[in-house]
C-alpha positions in Angstrom: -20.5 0.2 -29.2 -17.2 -1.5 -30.0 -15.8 2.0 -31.1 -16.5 3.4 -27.7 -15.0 0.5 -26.3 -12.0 0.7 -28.3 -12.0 4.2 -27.7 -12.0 3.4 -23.5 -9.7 1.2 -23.5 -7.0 3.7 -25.8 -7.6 6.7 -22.8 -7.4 4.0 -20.0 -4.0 2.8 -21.4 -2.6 6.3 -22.3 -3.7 7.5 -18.6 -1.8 3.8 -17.4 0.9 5.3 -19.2 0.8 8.8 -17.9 0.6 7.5 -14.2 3.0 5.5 -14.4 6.0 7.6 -15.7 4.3 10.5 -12.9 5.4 8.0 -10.7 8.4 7.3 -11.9 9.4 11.2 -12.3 8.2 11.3 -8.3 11.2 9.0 -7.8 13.8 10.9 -9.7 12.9 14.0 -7.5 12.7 12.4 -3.5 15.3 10.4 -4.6 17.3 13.1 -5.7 16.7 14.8 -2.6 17.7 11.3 -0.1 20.5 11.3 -2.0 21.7 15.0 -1.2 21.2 14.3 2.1 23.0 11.2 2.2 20.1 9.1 2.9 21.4 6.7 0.5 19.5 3.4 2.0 15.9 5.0 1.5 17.0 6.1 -1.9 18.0 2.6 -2.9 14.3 1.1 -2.0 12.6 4.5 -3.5 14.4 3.6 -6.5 13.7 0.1 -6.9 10.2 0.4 -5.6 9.5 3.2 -8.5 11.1 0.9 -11.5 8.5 -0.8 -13.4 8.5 -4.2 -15.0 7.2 -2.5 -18.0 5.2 0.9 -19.5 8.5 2.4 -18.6 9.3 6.4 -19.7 12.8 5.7 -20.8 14.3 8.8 -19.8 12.3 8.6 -16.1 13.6 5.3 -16.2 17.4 5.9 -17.1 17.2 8.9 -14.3 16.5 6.0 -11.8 18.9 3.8 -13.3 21.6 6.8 -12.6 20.5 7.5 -9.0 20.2 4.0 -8.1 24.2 4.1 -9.0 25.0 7.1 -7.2 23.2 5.5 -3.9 24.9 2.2 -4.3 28.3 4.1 -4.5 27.1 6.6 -1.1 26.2 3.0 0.5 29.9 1.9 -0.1 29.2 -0.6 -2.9 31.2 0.5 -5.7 31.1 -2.8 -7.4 27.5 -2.7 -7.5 27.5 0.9 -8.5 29.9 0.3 -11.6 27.8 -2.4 -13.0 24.7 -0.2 -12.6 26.4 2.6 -14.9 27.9 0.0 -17.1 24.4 -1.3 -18.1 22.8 2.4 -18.5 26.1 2.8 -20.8 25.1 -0.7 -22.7 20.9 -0.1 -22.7 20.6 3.5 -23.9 24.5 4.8 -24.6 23.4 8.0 -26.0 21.0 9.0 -23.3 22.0 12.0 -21.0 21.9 9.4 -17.7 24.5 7.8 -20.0 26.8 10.8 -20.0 26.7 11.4 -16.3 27.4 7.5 -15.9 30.2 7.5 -18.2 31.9 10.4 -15.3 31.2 8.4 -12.7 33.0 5.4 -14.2 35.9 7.5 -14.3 35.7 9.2 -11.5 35.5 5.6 -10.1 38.7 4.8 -12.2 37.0 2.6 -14.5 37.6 2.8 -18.3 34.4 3.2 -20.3 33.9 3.3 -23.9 32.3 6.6 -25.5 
């Protein structure tokens, strides 16, 4: 009985798990989209409505993380946007997300360290 339990509660986390970065991935793709067609305020609260407390896929996550930077910059709030790519650059520097953040801050004229 307890192995079954244990059992149930393994799938019922790994399918948390699963849902949760589907729904994160959902919000790197409409996002993507507002964003192309300069619908940069429903992007922003897509974004920040998809980012988790926790349970997070990182690279779903650091997607987000790069979009929600791009939207703050279409939205006129360059400040804002440069802090946004400066933490991806500090939380995950290696990540692809990074790399595209790392162009932006110079495309932004900001200096950013490799």
């Amino acid at each position: 009985m307890r192995a079954a339990r244990a059992t149930l509660l393994a799938l019922s986390l790994a399918l948390t798990a699963c849902a949760s970065a589907s729904i994160q991935r959902g919000a790197v793709l409409r996002s993507t989209g507002m964003i192309q067609e300069s619908q940069f305020a429903a992007a922003l609260a897509d974004i920040d409505g998809a980012i988790p407390e926790e349970d997070a896929a990182p690279d779903a996550l650091n997607e987000l993380y790069m979009l929600r930077g791009e939207a703050l910059e279409g939205l006129g709030r360059k400040e804002e946007a440069i802090a946004q790519y400066e933490s991806l650059l500090r939380d995950d520097p290696s990540s692809a997300a990074a790399f595209q953040a790392r162009g932006r801050l110079v495309q932004l004229g900001r200096r950013c360290t490799p």
